[in-house]
C-alpha positions in Angstrom: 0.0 0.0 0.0 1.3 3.2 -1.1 0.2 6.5 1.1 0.1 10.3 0.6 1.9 11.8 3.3 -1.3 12.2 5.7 -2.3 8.9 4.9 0.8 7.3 6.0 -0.2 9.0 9.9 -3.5 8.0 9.1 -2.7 4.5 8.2 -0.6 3.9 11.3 -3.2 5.6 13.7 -5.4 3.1 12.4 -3.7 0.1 12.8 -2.7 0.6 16.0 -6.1 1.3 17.1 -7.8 -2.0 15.5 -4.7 -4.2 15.6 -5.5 -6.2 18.3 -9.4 -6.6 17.0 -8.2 -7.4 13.5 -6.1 -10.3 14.8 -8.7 -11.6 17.0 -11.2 -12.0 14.1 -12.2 -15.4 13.6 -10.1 -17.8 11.8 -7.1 -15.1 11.6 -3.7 -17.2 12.6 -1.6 -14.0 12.4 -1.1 -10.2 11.2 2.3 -8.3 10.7 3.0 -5.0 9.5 6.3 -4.2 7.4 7.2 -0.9 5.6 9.4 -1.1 2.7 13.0 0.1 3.7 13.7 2.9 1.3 10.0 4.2 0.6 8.7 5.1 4.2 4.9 5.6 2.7 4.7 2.2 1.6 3.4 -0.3 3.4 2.2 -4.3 3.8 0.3 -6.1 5.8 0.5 -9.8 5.7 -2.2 -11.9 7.7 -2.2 -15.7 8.3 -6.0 -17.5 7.7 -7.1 -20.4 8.3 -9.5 -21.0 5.1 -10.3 -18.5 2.3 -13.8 -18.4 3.9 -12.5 -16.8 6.8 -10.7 -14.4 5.1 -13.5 -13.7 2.9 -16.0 -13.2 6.1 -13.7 -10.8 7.3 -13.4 -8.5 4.0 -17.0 -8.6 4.3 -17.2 -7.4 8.3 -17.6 -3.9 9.4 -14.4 -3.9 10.8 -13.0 -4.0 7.8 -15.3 -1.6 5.9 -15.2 1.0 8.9 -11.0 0.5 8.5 -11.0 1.0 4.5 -14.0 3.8 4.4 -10.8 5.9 6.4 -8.0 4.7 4.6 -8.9 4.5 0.6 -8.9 8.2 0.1 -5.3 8.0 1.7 -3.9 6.1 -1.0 -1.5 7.6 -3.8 -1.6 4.6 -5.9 -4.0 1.6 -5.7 -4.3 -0.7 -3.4 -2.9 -4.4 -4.3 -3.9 -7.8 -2.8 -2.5 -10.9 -2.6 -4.1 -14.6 -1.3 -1.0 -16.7 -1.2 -1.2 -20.4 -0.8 1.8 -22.3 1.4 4.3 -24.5 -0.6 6.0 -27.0 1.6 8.9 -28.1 -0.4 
């Protein structure tokens, strides 16, 4: 995620303040934070599910709408997601 410069204070407010709900949401194994080392306003999150499903429920809570409602117009560039499966090699 890629931020204007208010949206990166925005963004972290935010997080902070729903972290802990957001990893307590049902089926969610894990969240982490990480900002890119040479661009401070860019962001990811990466989060740990236990099914699609769950992930899916949750994009579909009003957490998560309450969370994006505030942070989309924040955005210099759009917004890309990822659902990555495990390979165990």
């Amino acid at each position: 995620m890629h931020f204007t410069e208010e949206g990166v204070k925005v963004f972290k407010e935010l997080f902070q303040k729903h972290r802990v709900a957001m990893a307590y949401v049902d089926g969610c194994l894990g969240l982490e934070l990480f900002s890119e080392a040479n661009q401070p306003a860019s962001f990811a999150t990466i989060s740990k599910w236990k099914s699609q499903e769950h992930l899916e429920v949750y994009r579909q809570s009003e957490l998560f709408n309450t969370i994006w409602k505030k942070i989309k117009p924040h955005f210099s560039e759009k917004a890309e997601a990822y659902s990555l499966v495990e390979l165990n090699a």
